[in-house]
N, C-alpha and C positions, 0 to 999 in steps of 0.2 A: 504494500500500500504506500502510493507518493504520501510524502511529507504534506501538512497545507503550509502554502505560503502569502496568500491572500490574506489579506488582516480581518476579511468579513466573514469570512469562512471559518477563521481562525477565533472569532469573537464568538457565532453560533457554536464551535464547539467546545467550548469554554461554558456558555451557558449551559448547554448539556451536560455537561460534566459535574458542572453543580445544580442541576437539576435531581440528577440520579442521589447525587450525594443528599440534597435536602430530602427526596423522598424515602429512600432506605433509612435513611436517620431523623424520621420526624419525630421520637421522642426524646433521642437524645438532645435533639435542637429546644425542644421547648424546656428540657430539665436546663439545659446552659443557658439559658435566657433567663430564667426564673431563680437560677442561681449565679450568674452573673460569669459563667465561666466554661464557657460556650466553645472557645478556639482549644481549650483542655480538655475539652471533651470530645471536641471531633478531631483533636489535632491528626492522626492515625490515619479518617477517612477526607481529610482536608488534604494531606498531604500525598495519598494513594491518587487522588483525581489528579492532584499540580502533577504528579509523574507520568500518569496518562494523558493527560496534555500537553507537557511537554515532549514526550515522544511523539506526540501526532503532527507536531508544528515544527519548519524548520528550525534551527536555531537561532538565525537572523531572528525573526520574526518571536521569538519568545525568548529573545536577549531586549529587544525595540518595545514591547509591551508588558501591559500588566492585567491582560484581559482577566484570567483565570481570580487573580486576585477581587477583582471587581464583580464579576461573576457572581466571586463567593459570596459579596455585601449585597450585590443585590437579589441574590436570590435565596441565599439562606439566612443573613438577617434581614433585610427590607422587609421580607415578605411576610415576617412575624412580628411587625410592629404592633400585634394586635393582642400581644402576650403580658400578662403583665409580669413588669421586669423595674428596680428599683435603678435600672440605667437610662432608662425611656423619662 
């Protein structure tokens, strides 16, 4: 399978990546929000996606961005802003 090296390309799979990750881990996201300690608790599956996306993307292109990391906020915090959490 080619590398992506397109940055749009490169950004939808980055959102997929932390799509999968919020949904396999939706309790442990809402225990880390509610205890405030969220990237400790998924550090393991936060950093299993960052390895499969960086494998997927040239190097160029995931030395030049930080999709994956942005991915992460927005899709596995943003999208629990509805949690209550003594950080919100």
């Amino acid at each position: 399978m080619a590398l992506i090296d397109k940055p749009d390309m490169a950004w939808r799979r980055a959102r997929a990546i932390a799509s999968d990750v919020s949904l396999y881990n939706e309790q442990k996201i809402i225990e880390g929000i509610e205890n405030d300690d969220l990237f400790e608790r998924l550090d393991a599956e936060i950093e299993e996606g960052r390895e499969l996306y960086r494998s997927s993307v040239s190097p160029d292109l995931y030395a030049k961005t930080n999709f994956y990391d942005r991915a992460v906020v927005d899709i596995i915090v943003r999208s629990k802003g509805h949690i209550k959490s003594k950080i919100w």
